[in-house]
C-alpha positions as CSV (number, residue, x, y, z in Angstrom):
1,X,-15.4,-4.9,-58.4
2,X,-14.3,-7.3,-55.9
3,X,-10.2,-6.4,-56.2
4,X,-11.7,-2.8,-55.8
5,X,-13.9,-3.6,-52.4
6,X,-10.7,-5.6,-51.4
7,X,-8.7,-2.8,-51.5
8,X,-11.2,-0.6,-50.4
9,X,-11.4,-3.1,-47.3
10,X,-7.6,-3.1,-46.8
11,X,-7.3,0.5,-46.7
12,X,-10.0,0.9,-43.9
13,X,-8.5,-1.5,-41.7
14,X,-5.1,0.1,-42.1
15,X,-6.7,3.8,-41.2
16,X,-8.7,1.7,-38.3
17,X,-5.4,0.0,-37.3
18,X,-3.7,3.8,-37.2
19,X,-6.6,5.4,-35.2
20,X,-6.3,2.6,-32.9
21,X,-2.4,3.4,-32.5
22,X,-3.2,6.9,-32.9
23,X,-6.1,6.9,-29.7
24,X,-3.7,4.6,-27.7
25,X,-0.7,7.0,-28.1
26,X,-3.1,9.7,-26.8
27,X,-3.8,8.1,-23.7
28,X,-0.8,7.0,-22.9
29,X,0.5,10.7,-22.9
30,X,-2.5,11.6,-20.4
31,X,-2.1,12.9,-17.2
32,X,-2.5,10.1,-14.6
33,X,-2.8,9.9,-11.0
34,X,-1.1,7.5,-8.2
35,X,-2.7,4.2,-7.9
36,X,-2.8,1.8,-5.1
37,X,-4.0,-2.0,-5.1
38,X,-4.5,-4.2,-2.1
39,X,-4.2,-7.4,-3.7
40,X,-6.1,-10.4,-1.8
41,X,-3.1,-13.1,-0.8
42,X,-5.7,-14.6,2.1
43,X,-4.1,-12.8,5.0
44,X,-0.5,-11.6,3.8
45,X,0.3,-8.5,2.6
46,X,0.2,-7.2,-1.4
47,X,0.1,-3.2,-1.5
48,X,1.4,-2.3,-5.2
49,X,1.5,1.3,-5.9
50,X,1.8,2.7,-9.5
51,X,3.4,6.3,-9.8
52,X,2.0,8.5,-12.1
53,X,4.9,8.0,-14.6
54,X,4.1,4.0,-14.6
55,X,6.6,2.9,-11.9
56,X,5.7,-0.1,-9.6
57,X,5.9,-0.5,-6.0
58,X,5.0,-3.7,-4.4
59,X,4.8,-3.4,-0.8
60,X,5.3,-7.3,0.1
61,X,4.6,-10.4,-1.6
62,X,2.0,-12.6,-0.1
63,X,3.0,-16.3,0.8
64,X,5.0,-19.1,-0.9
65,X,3.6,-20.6,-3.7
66,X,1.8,-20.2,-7.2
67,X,-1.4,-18.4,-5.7
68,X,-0.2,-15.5,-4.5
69,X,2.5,-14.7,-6.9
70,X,-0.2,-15.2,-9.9
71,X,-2.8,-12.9,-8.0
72,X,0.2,-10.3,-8.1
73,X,1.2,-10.9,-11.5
74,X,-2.7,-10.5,-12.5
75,X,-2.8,-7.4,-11.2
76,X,0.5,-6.4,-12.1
77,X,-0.1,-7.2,-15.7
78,X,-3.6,-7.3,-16.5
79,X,-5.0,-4.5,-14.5
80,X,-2.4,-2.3,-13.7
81,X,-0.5,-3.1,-17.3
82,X,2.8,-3.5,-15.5
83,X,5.6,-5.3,-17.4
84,X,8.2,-5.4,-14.4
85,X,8.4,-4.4,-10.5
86,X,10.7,-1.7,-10.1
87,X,10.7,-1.4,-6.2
88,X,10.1,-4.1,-4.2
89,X,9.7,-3.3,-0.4
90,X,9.5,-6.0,1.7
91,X,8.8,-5.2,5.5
92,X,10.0,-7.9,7.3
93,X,10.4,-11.9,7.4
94,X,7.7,-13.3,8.2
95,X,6.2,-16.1,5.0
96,X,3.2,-14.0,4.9
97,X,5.3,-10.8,3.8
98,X,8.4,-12.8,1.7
99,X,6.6,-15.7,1.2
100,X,5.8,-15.0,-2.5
101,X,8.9,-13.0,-3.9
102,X,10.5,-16.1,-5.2
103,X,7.5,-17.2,-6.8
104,X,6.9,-14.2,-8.6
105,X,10.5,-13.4,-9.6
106,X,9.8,-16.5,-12.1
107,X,7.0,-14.6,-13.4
108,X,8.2,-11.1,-13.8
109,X,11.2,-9.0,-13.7
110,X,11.9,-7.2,-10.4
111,X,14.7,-4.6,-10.4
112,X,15.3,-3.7,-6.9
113,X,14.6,-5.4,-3.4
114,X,14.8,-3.1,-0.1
115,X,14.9,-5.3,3.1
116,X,15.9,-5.1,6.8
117,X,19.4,-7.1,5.1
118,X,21.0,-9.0,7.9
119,X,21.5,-7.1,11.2
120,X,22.3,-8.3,14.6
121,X,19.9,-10.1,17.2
122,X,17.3,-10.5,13.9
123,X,14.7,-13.2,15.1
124,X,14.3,-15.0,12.1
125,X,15.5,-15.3,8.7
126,X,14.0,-15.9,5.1
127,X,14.2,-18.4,3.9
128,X,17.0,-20.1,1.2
129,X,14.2,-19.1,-2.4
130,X,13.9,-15.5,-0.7
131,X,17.7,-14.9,-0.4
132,X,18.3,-16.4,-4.0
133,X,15.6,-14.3,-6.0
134,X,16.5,-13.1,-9.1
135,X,16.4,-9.2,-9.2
136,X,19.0,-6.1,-10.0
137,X,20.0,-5.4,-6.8
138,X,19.2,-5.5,-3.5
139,X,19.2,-2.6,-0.9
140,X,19.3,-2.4,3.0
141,X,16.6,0.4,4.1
142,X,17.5,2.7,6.4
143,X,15.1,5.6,8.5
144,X,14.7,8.8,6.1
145,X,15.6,6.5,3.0
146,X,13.8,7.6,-0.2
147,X,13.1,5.6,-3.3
148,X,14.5,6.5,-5.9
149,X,11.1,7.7,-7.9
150,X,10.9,9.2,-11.8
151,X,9.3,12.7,-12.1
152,X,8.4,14.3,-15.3
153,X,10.3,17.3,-16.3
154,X,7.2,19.2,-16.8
155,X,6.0,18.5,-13.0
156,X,9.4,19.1,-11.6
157,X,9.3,22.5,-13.2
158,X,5.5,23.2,-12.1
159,X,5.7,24.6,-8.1
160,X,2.0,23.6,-8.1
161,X,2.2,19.9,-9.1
162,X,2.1,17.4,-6.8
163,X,5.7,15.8,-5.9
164,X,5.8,12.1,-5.2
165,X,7.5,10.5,-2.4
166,X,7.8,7.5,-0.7
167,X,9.9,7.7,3.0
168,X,11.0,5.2,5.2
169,X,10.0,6.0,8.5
170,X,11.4,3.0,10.7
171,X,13.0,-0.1,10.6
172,X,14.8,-2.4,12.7
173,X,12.8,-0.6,15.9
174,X,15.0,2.3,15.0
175,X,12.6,5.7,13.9
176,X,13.4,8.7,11.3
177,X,15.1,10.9,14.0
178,X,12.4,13.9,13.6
179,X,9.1,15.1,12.4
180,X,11.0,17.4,10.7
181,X,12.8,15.2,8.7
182,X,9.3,13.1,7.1
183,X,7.8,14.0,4.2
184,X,4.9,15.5,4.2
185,X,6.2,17.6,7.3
186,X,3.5,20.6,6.7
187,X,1.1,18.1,8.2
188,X,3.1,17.3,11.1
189,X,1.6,17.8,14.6
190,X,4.9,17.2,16.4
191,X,3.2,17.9,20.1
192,X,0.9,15.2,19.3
193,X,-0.7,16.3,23.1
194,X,0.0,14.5,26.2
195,X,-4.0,13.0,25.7
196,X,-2.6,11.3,22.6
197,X,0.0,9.3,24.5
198,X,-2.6,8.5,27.0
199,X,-4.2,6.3,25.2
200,X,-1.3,3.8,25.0
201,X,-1.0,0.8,27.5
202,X,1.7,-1.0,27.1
203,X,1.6,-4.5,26.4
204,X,4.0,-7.7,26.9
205,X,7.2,-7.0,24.5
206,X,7.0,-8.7,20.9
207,X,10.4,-10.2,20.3
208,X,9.1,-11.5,16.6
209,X,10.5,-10.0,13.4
210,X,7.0,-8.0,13.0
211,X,8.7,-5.9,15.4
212,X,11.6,-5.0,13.0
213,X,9.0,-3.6,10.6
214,X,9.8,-1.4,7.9
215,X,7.5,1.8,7.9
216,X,6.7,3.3,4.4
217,X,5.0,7.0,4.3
218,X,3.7,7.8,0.7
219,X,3.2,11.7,-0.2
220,X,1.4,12.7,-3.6
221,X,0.9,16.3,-3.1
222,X,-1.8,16.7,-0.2
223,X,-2.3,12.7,-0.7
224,X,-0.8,10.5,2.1
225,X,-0.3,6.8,2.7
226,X,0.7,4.9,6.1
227,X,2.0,1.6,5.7
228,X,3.9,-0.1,8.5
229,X,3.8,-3.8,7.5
230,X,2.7,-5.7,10.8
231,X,4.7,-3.3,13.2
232,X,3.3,-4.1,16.7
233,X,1.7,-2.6,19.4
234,X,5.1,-1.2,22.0
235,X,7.3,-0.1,19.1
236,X,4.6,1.7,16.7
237,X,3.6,3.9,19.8
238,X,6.8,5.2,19.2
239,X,5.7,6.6,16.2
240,X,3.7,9.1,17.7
241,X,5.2,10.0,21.6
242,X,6.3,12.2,22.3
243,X,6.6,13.6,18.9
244,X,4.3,12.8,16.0
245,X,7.2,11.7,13.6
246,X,4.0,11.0,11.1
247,X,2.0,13.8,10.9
248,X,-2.0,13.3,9.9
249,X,-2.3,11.2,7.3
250,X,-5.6,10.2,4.6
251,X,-5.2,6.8,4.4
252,X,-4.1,4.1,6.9
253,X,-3.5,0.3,6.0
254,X,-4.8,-1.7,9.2
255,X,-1.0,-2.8,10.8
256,X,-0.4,-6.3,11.2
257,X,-3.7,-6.9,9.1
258,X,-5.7,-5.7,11.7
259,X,-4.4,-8.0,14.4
260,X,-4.8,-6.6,18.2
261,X,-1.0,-7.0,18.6
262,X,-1.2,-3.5,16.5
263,X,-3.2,-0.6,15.6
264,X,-2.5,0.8,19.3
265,X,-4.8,3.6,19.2
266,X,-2.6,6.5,20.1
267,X,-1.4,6.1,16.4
268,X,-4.9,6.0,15.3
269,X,-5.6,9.4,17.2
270,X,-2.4,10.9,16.0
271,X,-2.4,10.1,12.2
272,X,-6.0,11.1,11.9
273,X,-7.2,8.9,8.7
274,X,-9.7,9.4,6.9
275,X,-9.8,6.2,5.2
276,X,-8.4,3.0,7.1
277,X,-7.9,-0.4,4.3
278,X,-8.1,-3.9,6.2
279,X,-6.0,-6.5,4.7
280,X,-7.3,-9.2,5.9
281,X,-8.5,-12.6,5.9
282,X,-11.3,-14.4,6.1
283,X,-10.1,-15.7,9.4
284,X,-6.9,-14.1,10.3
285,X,-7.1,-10.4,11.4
286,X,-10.5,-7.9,11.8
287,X,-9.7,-8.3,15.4
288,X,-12.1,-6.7,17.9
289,X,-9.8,-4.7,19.8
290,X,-8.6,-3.4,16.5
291,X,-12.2,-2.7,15.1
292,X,-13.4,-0.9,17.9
293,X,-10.3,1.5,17.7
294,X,-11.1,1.9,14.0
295,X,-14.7,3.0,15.0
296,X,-14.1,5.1,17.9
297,X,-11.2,7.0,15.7
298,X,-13.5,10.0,15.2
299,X,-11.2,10.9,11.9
300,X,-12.0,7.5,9.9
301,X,-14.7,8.1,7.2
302,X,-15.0,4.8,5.9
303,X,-13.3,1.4,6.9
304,X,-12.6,-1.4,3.8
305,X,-12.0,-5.0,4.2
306,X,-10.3,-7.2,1.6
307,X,-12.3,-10.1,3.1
308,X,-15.2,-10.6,5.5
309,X,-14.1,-11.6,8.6
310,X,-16.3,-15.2,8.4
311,X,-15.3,-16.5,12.0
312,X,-18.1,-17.6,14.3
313,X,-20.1,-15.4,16.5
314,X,-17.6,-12.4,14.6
315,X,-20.5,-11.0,12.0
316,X,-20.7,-8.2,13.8
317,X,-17.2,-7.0,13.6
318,X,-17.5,-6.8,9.7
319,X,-18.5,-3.2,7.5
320,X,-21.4,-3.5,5.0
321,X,-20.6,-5.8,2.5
322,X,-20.6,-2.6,0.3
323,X,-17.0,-2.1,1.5
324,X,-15.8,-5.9,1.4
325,X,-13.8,-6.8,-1.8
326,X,-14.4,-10.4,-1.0
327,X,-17.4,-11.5,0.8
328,X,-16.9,-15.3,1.0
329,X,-14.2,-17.6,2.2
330,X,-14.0,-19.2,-1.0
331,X,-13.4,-16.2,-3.0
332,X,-12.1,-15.6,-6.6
333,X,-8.9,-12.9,-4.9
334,X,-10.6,-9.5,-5.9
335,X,-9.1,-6.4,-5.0
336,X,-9.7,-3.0,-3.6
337,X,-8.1,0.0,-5.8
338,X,-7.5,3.6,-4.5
339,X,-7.2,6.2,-7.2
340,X,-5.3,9.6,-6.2
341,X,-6.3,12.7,-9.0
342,X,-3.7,14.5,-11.1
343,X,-4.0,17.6,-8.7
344,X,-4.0,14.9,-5.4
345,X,-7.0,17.3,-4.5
346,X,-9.5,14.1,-4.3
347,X,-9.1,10.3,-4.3
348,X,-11.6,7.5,-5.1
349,X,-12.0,4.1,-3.4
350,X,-13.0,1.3,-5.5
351,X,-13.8,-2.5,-5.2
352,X,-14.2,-3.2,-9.1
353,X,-15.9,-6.7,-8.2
354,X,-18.8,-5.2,-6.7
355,X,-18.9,-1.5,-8.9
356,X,-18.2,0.0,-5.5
357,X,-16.8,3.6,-5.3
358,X,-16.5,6.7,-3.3
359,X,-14.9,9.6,-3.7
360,X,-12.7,11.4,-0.6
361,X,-11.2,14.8,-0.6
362,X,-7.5,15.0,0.4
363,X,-6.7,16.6,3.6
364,X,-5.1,20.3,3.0
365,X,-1.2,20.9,4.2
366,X,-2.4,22.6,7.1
367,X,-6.1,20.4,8.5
């Protein structure tokens, strides 16, 4: 009786076992969507973007040290259930962008670094760790560069899937040389209208290396994403005057963390978000200038913070705490994820550590 319930018992755990297998095989032939994490480094910058085929982007690194690199590699790993960065994008060379590569090169494989390289007049340099970074190879990025991004067979063959694409823009001060040429270019308002470039006032020239910023541009179908690392205020206007080399856009990441030395509003006005993500901290960007462009940008649906801005006298400049993924100084680094559908007809906003969500629809090619 007992050998007989033994082997009774070892047969159902070895179906079990195979269902398991079985149900995990299934999911991982689902259809997924594009998925983007802002990943709290306390101020830097940590965008990682996972294609629907399961290839990582990390848009920066955060700074030097264990905490940022092991807020990354959580993610990486235990969330996103990344074994390796393919892409890593770094924007420029400031600590708060590089800082972190090093570190998490020692934690994780990354195959391929795009940077600014060495060109002349650059204003600073990374540092010795940065340049020495294990990885595959390293590439300079260029304006109208495109990663180099898997596609399934089946959606390359389908006219009505959406078609993934991530576009450098600008670097080095130096833009895509027309609207034309960006991705996306069926949203393109290239007369962005002589009210649009208006709205910019010049301000004292930055000769720091946020200026040298590399602008990314991410296409899912109807889906788009504006990243352009801490580009400041004099060179981002160039952006959008006197031609919109952008086009409108659904998402916007807050430049230069939301810093006043950025977000110049013409480029608000012009890209028309719907959605603009603050990565912030708890006392370094959320500017005022910055927030009041956010609000008077009649486009912008909703507004996210990855931290509450906790300086004095400043409560005011904060969203609800609805749309905050981390709501105290002393925080345990929770993250905001965006969520693109299969069809890139929709996308959801989530901040998992508070059960928020909301649900967007993607602009059409020609709103």
């Amino acid at each position: 009786m007992t050998a007989a319930i033994s082997r009774v018992g070892r047969l159902g755990f070895a179906a079990l076992g195979a269902m398991l297998v079985a149900s995990a095989a299934a999911r991982a032939d689902e259809p997924r969507g594009l998925d983007i994490y802002w990943i709290d480094v306390e101020g830097g910058a940590a965008t990682l973007i996972v294609t629907p085929e399961g290839e990582s982007i990390l848009v920066d690194t955060g700074n030097p040290g264990r905490r940022d690199a092991g807020r990354i590699f959580k993610v990486a790993t235990e969330v996103a259930k990344l074994r390796q960065i393919d892409h890593l994008v770094v924007t420029h060379y400031h600590r708060d962008h590089f800082g972190g590569a090093a570190d998490l090169a020692a934690l994780m494989p990354i195959k391929t670094v795009y940077d600014n390289g060495e060109f002349p007049g650059m204003p600073e340099k990374p540092d010795r760790a940065y340049a020495a970074l294990k990885c595959d190879r390293r590439v300079v990025v260029n304006p109208g560069d495109k990663l180099e991004l898997k596609q399934s067979a089946a959606k390359a063959e389908a006219d009505a899937a959406p078609k993934l694409t991530v576009q450098c823009l600008a670097t080095r001060q130096q833009m895509i040389r027309s609207a034309s040429a960006a991705t996306g270019a069926q949203k393109t308002a290239a007369a962005p209208g002589e009210h649009v470039c208006k709205l910019h006032a010049p301000k004292d020239r930055d000769g720091s290396d946020n200026a040298n910023s590399v602008v990314l541009l991410v296409s899912y179908g109807d889906f788009r994403f504006f990243d352009a690392g801490d580009l400041t205020w004099n060179v981002e206007h160039q952006l959008v005057c006197p031609e919109n080399l952008v086009g409108k856009v659904d998402v916007y990441q807050t430049t230069h963390h939301g810093l006043e030395a950025s977000n110049n509003p013409a480029v608000l006005t012009a890209l028309e978000p719907a959605v603009a993500i603050m990565n912030n901290g708890a006392r370094k960007g959320c500017d005022g200038q910055t927030v009041a462009t956010l609000r008077e940008t009649k486009s912008i649906a909703a507004t996210y913070q990855v931290h509450k801005n906790v300086r004095e006298g400043q409560a005011a400049l904060n969203v609800p705490d609805e749309y905050i993924a981390n709501a105290t100084e002393t925080c345990a680094g929770h993250h905001i994820k965006l969520t693109v559908a299969t069809d890139a007809k929709t996308y959801k906003v989530s901040i998992p550590a508070n059960n928020h969500e909301r649900e967007f629809k993607t602009r059409g090619p020609r709103d």
